[in-house]
py3Dmol code that shows the C-alpha trace and the ligand (Angstrom):
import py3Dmol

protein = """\
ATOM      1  CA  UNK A   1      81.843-105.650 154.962  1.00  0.00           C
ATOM      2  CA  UNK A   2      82.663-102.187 154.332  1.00  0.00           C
ATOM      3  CA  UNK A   3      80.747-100.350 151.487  1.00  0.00           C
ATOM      4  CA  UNK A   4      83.955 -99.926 149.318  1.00  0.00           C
ATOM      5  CA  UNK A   5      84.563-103.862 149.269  1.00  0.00           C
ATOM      6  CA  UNK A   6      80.605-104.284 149.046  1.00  0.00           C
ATOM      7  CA  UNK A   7      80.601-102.159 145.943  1.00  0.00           C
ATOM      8  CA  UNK A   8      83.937-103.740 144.318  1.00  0.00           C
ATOM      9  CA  UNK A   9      82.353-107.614 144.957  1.00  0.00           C
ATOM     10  CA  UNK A  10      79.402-106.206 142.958  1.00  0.00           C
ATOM     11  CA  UNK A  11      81.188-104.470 140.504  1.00  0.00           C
ATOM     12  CA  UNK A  12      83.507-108.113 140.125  1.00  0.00           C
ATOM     13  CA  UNK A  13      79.708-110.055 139.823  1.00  0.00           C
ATOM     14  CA  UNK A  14      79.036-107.954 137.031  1.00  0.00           C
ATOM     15  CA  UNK A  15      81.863-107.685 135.249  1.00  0.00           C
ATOM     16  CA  UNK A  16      81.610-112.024 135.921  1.00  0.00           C
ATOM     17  CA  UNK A  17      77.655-111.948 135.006  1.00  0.00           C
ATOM     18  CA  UNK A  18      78.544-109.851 131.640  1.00  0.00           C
ATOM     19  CA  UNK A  19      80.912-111.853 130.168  1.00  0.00           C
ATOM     20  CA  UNK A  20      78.706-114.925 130.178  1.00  0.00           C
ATOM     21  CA  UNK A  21      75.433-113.026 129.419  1.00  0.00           C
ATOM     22  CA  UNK A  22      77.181-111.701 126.301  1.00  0.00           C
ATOM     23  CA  UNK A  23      77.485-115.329 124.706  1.00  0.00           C
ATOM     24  CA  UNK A  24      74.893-117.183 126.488  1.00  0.00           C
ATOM     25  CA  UNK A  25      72.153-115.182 128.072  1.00  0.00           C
ATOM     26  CA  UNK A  26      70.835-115.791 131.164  1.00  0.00           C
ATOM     27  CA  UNK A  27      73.108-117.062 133.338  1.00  0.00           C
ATOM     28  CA  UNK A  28      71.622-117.679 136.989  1.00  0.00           C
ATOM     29  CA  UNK A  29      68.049-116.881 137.780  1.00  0.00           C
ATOM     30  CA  UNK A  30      65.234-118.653 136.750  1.00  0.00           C
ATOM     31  CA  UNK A  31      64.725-120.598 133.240  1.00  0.00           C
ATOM     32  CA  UNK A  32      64.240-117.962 130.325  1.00  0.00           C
ATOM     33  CA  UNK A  33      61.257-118.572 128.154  1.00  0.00           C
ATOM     34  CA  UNK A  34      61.768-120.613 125.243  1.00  0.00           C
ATOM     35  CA  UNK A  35      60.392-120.427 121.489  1.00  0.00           C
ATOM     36  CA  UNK A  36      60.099-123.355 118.775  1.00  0.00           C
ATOM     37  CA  UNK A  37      60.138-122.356 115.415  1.00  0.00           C
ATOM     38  CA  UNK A  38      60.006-124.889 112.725  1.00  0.00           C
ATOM     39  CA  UNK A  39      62.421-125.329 110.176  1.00  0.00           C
ATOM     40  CA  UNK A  40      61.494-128.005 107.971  1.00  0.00           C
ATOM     41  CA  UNK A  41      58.783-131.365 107.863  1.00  0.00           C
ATOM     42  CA  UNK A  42      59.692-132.823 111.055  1.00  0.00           C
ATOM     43  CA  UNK A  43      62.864-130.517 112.329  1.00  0.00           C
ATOM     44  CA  UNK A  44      62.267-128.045 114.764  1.00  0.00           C
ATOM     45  CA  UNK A  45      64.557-125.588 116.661  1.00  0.00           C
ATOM     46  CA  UNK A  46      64.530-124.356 120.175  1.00  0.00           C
ATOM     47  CA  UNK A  47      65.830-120.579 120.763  1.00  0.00           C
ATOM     48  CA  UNK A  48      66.689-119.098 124.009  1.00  0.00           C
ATOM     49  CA  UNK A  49      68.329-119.361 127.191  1.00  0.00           C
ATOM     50  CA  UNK A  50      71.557-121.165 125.953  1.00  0.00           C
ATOM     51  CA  UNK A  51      72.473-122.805 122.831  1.00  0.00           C
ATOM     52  CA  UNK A  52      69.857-123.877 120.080  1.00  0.00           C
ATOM     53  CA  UNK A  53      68.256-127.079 120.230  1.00  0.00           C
ATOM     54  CA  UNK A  54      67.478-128.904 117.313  1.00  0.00           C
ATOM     55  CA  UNK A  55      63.864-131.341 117.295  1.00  0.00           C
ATOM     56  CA  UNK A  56      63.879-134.045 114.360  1.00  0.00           C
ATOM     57  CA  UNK A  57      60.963-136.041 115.500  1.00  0.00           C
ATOM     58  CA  UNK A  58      60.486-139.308 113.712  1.00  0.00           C
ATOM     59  CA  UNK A  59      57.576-142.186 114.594  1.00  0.00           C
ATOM     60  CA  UNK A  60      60.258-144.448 116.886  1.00  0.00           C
ATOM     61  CA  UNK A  61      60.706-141.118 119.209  1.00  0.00           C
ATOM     62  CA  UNK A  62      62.672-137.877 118.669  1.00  0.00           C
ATOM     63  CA  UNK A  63      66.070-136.520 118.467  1.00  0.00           C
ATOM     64  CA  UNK A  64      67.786-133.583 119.793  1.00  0.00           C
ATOM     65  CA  UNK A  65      70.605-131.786 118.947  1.00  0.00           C
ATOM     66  CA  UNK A  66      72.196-130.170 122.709  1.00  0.00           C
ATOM     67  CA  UNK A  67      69.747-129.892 125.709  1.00  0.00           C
ATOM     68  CA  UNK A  68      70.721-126.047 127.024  1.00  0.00           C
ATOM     69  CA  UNK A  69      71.037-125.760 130.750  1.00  0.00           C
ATOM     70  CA  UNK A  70      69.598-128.088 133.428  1.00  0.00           C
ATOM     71  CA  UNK A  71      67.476-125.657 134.377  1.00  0.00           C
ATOM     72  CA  UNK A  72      65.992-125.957 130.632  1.00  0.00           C
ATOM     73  CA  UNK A  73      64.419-129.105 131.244  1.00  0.00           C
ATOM     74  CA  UNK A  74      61.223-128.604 131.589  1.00  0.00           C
ATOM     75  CA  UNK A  75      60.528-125.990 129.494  1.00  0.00           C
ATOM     76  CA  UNK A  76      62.354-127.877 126.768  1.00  0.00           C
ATOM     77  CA  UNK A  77      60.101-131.065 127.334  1.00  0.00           C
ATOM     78  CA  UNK A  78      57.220-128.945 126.578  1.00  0.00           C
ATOM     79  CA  UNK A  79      58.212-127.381 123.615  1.00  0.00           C
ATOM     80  CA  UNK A  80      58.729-130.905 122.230  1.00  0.00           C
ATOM     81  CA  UNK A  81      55.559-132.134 123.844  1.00  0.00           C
ATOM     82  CA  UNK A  82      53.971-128.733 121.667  1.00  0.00           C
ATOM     83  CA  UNK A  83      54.794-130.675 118.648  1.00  0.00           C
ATOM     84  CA  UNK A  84      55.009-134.268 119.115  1.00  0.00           C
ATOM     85  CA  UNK A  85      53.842-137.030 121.707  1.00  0.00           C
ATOM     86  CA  UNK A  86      56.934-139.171 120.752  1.00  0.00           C
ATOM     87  CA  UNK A  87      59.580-139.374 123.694  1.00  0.00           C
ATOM     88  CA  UNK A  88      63.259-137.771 123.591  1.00  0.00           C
ATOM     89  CA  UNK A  89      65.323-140.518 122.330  1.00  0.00           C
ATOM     90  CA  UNK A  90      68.903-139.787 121.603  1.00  0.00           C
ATOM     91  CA  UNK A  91      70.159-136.070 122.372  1.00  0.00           C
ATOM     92  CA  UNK A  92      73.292-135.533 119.656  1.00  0.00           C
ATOM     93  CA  UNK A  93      75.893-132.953 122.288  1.00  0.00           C
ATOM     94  CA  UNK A  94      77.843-130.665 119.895  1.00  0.00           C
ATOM     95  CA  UNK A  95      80.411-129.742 122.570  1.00  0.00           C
ATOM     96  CA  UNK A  96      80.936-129.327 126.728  1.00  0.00           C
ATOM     97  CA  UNK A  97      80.192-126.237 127.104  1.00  0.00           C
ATOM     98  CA  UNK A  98      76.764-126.068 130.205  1.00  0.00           C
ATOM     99  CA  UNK A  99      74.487-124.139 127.995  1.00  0.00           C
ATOM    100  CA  UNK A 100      74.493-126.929 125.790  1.00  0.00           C
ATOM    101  CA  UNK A 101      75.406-129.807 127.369  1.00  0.00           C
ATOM    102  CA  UNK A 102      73.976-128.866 130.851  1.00  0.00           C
ATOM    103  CA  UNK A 103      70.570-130.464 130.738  1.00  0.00           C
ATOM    104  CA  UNK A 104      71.964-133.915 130.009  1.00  0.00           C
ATOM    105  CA  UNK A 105      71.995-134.405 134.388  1.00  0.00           C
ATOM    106  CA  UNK A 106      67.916-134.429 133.812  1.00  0.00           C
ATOM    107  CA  UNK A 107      67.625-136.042 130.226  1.00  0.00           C
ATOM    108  CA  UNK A 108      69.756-139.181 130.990  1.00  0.00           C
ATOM    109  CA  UNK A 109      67.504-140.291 133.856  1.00  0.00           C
ATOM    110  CA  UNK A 110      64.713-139.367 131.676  1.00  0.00           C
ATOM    111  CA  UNK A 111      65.705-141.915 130.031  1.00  0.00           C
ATOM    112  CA  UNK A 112      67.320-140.352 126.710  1.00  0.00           C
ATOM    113  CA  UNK A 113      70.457-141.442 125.365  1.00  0.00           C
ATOM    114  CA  UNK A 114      73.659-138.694 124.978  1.00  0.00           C
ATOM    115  CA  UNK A 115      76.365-139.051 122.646  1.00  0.00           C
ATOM    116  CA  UNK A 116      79.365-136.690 122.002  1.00  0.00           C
ATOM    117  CA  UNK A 117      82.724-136.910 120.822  1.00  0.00           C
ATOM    118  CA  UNK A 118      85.202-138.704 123.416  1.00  0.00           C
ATOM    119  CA  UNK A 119      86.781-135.028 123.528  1.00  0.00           C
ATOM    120  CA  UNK A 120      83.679-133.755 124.653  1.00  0.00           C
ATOM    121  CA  UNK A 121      82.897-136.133 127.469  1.00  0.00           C
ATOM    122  CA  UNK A 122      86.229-135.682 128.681  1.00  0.00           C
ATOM    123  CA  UNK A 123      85.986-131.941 128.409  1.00  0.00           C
ATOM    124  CA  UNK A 124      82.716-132.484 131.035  1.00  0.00           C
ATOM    125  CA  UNK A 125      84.605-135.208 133.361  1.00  0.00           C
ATOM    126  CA  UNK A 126      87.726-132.919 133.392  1.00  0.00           C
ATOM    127  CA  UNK A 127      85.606-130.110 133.994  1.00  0.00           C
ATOM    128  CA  UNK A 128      87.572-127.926 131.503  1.00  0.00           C
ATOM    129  CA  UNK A 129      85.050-125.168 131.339  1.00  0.00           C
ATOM    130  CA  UNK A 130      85.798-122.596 134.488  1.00  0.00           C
ATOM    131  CA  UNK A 131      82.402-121.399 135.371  1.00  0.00           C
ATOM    132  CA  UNK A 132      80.728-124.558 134.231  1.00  0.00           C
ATOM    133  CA  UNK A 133      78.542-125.820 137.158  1.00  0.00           C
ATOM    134  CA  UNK A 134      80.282-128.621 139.447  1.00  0.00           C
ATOM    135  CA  UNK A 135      77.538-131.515 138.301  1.00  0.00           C
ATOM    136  CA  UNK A 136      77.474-131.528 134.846  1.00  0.00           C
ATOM    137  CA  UNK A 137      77.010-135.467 133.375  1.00  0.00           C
ATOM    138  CA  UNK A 138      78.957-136.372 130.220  1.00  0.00           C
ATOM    139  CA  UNK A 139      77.815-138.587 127.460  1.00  0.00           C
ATOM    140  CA  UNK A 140      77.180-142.174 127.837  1.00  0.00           C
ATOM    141  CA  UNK A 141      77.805-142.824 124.167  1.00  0.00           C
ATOM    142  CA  UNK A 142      80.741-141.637 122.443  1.00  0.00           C
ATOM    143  CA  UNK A 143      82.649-141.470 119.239  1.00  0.00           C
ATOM    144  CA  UNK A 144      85.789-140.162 117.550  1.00  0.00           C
ATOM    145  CA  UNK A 145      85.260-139.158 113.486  1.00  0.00           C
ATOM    146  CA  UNK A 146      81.543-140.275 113.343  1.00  0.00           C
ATOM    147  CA  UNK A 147      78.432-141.831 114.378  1.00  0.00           C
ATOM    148  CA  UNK A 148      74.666-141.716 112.719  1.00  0.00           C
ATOM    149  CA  UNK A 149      71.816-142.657 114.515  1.00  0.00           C
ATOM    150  CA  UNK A 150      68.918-144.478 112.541  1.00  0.00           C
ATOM    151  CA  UNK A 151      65.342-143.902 113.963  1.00  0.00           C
ATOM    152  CA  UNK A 152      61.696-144.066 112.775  1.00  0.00           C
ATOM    153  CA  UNK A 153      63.246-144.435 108.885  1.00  0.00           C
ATOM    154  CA  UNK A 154      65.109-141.746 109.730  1.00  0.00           C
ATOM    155  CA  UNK A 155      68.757-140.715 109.741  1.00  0.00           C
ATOM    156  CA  UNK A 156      70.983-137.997 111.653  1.00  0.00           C
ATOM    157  CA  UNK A 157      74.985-137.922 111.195  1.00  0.00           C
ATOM    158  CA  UNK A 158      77.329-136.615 113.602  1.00  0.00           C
ATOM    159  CA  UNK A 159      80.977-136.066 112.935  1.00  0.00           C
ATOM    160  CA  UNK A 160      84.142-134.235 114.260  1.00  0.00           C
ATOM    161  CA  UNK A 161      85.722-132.374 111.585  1.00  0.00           C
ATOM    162  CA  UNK A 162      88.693-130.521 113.713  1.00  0.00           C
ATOM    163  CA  UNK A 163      89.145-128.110 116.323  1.00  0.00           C
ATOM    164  CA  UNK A 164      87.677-124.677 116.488  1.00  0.00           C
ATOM    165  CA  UNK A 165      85.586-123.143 119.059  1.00  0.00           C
ATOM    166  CA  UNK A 166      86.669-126.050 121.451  1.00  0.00           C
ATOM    167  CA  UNK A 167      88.882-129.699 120.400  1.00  0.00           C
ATOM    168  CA  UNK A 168      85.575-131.694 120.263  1.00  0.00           C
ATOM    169  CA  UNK A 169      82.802-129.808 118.145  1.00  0.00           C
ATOM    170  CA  UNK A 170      80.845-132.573 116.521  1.00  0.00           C
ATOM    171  CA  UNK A 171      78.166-131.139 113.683  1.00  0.00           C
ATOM    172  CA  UNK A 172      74.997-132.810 112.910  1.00  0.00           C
ATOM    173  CA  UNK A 173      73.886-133.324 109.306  1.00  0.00           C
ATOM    174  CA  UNK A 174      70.186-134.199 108.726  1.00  0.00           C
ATOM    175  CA  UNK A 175      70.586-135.674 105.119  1.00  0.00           C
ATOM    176  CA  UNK A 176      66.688-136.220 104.101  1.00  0.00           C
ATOM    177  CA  UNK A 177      66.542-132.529 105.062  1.00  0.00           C
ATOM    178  CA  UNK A 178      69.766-130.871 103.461  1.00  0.00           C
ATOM    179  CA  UNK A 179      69.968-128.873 106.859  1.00  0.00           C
ATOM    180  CA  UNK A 180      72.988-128.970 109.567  1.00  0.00           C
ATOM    181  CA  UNK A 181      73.616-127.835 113.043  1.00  0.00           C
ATOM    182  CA  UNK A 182      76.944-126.619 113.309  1.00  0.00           C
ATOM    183  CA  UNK A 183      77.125-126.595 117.514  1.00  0.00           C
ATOM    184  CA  UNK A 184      79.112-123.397 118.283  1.00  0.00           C
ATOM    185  CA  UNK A 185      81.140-123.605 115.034  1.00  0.00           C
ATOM    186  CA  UNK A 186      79.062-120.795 113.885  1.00  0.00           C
ATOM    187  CA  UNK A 187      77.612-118.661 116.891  1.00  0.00           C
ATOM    188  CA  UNK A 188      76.673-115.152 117.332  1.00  0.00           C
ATOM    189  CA  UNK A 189      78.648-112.815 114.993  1.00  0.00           C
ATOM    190  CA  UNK A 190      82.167-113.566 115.746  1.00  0.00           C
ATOM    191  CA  UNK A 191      83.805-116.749 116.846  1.00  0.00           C
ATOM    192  CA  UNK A 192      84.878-117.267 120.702  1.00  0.00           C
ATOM    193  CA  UNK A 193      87.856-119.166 120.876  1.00  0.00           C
ATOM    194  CA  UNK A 194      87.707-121.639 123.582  1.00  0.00           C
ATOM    195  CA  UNK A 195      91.792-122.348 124.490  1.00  0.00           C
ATOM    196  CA  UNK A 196      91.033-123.680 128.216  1.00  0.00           C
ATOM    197  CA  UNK A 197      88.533-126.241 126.008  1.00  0.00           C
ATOM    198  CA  UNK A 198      91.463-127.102 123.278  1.00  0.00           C
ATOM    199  CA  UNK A 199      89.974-124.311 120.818  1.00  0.00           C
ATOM    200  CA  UNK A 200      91.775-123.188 117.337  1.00  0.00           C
ATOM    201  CA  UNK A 201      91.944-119.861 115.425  1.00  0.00           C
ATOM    202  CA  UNK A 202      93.979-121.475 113.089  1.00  0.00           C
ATOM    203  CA  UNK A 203      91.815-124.824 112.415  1.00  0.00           C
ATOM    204  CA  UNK A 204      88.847-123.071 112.691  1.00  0.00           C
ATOM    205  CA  UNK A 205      88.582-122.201 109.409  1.00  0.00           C
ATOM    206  CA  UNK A 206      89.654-125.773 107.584  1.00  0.00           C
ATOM    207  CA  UNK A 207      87.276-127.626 109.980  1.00  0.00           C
ATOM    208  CA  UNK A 208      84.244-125.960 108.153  1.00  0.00           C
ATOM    209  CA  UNK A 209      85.598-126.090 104.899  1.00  0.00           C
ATOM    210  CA  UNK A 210      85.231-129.890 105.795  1.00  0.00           C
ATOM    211  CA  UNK A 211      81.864-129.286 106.523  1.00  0.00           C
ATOM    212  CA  UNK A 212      80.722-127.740 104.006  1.00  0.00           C
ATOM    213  CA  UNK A 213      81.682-130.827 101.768  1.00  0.00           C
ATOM    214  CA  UNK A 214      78.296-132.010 102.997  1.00  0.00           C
ATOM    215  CA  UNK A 215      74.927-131.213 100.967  1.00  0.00           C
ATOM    216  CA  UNK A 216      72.562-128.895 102.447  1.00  0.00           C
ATOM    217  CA  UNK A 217      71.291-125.629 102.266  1.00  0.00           C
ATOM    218  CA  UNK A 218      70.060-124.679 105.928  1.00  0.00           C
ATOM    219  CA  UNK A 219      72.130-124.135 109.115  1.00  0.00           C
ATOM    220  CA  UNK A 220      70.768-124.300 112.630  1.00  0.00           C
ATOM    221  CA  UNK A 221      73.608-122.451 114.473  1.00  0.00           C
ATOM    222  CA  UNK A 222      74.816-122.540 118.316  1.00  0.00           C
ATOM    223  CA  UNK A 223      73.243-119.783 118.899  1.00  0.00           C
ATOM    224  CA  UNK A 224      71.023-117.079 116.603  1.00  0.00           C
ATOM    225  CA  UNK A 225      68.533-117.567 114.100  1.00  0.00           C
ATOM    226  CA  UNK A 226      68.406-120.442 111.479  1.00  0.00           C
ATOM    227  CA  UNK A 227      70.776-119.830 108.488  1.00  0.00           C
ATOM    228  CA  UNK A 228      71.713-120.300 105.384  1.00  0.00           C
ATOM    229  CA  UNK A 229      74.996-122.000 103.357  1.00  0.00           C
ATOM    230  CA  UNK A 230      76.006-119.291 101.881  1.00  0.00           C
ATOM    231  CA  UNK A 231      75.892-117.156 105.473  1.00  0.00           C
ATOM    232  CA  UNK A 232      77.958-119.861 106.839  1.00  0.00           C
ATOM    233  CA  UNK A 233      80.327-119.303 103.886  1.00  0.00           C
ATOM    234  CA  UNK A 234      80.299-115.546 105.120  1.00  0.00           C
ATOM    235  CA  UNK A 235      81.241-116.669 108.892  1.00  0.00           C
ATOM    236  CA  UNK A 236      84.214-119.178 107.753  1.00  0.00           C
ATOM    237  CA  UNK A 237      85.195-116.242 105.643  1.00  0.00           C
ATOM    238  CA  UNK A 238      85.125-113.795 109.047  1.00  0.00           C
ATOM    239  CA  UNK A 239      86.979-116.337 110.760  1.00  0.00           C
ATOM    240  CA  UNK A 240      89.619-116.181 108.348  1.00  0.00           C
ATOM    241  CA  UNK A 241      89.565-112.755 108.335  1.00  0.00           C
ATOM    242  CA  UNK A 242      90.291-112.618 111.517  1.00  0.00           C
ATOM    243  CA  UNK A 243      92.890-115.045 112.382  1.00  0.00           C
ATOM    244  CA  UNK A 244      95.310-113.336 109.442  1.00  0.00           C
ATOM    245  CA  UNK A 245      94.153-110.005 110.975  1.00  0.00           C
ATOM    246  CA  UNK A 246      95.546-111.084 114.285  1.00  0.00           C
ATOM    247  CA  UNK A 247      98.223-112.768 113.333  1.00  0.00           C
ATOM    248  CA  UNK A 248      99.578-109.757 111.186  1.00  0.00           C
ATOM    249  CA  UNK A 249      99.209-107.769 114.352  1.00  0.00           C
ATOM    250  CA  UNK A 250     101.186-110.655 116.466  1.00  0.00           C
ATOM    251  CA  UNK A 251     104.444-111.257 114.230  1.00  0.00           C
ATOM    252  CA  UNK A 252     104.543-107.313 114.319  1.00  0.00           C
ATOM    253  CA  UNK A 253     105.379-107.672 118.019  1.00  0.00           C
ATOM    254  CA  UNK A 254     102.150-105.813 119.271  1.00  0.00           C
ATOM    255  CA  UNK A 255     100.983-106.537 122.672  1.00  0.00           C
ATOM    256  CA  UNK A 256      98.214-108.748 123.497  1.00  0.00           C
ATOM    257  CA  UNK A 257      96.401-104.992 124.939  1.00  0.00           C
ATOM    258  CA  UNK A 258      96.941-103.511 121.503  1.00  0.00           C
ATOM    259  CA  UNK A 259      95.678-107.164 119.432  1.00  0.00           C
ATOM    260  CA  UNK A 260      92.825-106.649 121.753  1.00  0.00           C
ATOM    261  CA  UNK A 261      91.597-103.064 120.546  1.00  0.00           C
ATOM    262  CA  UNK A 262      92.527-104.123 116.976  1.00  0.00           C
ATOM    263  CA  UNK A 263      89.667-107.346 118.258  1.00  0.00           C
ATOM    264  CA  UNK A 264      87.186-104.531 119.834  1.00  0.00           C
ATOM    265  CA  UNK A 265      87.483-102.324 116.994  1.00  0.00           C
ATOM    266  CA  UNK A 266      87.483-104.305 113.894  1.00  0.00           C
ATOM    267  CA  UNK A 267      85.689-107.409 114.715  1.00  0.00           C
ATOM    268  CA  UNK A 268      82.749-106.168 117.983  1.00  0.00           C
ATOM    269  CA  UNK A 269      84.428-107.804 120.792  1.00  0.00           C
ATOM    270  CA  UNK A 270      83.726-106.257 123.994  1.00  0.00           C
ATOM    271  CA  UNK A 271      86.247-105.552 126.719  1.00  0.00           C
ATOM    272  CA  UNK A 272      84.170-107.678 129.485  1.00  0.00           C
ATOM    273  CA  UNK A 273      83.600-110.642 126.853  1.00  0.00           C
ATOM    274  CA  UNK A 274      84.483-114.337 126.799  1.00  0.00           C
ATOM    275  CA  UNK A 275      86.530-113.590 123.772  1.00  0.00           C
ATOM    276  CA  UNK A 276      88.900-110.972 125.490  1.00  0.00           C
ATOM    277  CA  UNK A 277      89.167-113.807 128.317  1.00  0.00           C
ATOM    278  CA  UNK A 278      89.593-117.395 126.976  1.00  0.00           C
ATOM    279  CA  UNK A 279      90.454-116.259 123.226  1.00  0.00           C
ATOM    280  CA  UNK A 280      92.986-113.663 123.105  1.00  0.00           C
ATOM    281  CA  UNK A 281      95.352-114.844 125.608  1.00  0.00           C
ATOM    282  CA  UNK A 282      95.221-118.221 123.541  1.00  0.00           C
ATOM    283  CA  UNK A 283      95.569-116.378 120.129  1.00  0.00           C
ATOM    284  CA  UNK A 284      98.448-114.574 121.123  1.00  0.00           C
ATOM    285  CA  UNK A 285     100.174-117.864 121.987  1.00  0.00           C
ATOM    286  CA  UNK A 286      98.875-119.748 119.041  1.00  0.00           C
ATOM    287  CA  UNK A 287      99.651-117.130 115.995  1.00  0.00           C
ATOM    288  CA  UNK A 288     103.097-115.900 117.088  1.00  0.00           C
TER     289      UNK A 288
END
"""
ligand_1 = """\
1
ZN
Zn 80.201 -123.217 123.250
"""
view = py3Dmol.view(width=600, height=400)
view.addModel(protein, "pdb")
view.setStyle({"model": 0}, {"cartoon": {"style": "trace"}})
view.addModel(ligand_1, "xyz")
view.setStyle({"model": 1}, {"stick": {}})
view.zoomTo()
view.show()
C-alpha cells in the first residue's frame, strides 16, 4: 500500500472511530471500566462504555434496563454481583441500537429474559443499524404499547410512546420509585436522530410529552448522569427548539450544508458526528 492510501484509510478509521466515540464511547478495544452509582432503595445505575444500565433488584432476582455491548458482560455481572447475590432476571431493551442492546448474545444464554418492542427486535433481525456488529440477538419477548413485569413484590412498566430517536424506544417507569429510564429519548445534550432506525424530529417532542404524563421525579437517561423531571422538561424543550429551528431554515430553501452549520453552531453538533450522518439527511427530508 502506498503511504498516501495508508494515511487516507487511517484518516477514513478516524473520521469512522469519531463519529461513534462521540455518542457512545469506546467503540472497539477492550471493555471500558464501569461504575454503579445508586439511585434509590433497590435501583442502581451502570455508567460507561455504552448506554446506562438500570439495576432494580428485588428478592425473586433482578432487573435491568439495556445490557451495553457484549463485550460488557462481565464487567456488568459484577457490578450487579457488587450489590446483590440475586440473578439477572428480565433485561427491559429500550431500543436496537449495540451499545444497548449488544450484550443480550451473552445474557440470554445466561439465562435472562429480553423484552423490547416488536420494532425493536425487528430493528436487530433487520439489522437496521449500519455499524452494528453482524451477531447481535433480538428479544425473545416482545410487545407493542406496553408490558410490566411483576417480580419479588415488585413492579417495572415498559411502554412505547412514539417515535423519536429510533421507531421503537420503549421507556421504563419504576412506579414504587417515581424514577424512569427514558432509553435514548434523552441522551447526551442534543438528540441524534436515528432515520436509518425509523427516527422522528417531529414526534420526538409529543412522544415525551406522553411520558411525562407518568409520576416521577428522577430520570436515568441513555446516556449521562441521573436526572431530574424538570431537566427532562429542559431537553423536550431543546428538541423543540430545534426541530422549528431547522425547519425554519428548510422551507427557506437552505441547503442541507447550510442547515448543518446552523446544527454545528446553534445546537454543538460536530461535523464528524452521528447527527451530521443519520440525522440531517433525514431532517431535511422530514421538515420540508
Ligand atoms: Zn441509541
Amino acid at each position: 500500500m502506498s503511504r498516501i492510501l495508508v494515511a487516507r484509510v487511517v484518516v477514513g478509521s478516524l473520521f469512522l472511530f469519531g463519529c461513534w466515540i462521540a455518542y457512545t464511547q469506546n467503540r472497539g478495544g477492550a471493555p471500558a471500566a464501569l461504575t454503579i452509582n445508586k439511585v434509590k432503595d433497590d435501583l442502581y445505575e451502570i455508567e460507561g462504555d455504552g448506554g446506562n444500565v438500570a439495576v432494580y433488584i428485588t428478592s425473586e432476582g433482578v432487573i435491568l434496563v439495556d445490557d451495553k455491548y457484549d463485550r460488557d458482560f462481565d464487567n456488568i455481572m459484577a457490578k450487579v454481583k457488587s450489590v446483590t447475590s440475586q440473578p439477572v432476571k428480565y433485561i427491559l431493551s429500550t431500543h436496537h441500537h449495540e451499545d444497548h442492546s449488544g450484550g443480550n448474545s451473552k445474557f440470554l444464554p445466561a439465562g435472562a429474559e429480553i423484552i423490547s418492542t416488536a420494532q425493536a427486535r425487528s430493528n436487530i433481525v433487520e439489522h437496521k443499524q449500519s455499524n452494528a456488529s453482524p451477531g447481535m440477538v433480538g428479544a425473545r419477548v416482545v410487545f407493542t404499547q406496553e408490558t410490566a413485569v411483576f417480580l419479588g413484590g415488585k413492579e417495572v412498566r415498559a411502554r412505547y410512546f412514539g417515535r423519536g430517536h429510533t421507531n421503537g424506544d420503549a421507556m421504563v417507569y419504576f412506579p414504587a420509585l417515581r424514577t424512569i429510564h427514558t432509553g435514548d429519548l434523552m441522551a447526551g445534550s442534543t438528540p441524534l436522530i436515528d432515520y436509518p432506525g425509523g427516527g422522528s424530529l417531529a414526534e420526538w417532542a409529543k412522544t415525551l410529552d406522553e411520558a411525562m404524563k407518568w409520576d416521577f421525579d428522577t430520570v436515568i437517561p441513555g446516556h449521562g448522569p441521573v436526572t431530574t423531571k424538570a431537566n427532562l422538561l429542559t431537553y423536550r424543550n431543546n428538541v423543540e427548539k430545534l426541530r422549528i429551528r431547522a425547519a425554519g431554515l428548510i422551507r427557506e430553501g437552505k441547503s442541507q450544508e447550510d442547515v448543518g452549520k446552523v446544527m454545528q453552531a446553534e445546537f454543538g453538533w460536530t461535523p464528524t458526528s452521528l447527527q451530521m450522518q443519520w440525522s440531517l439527511p433525514g431532517m431535511m427530508a422530514e421538515l420540508k
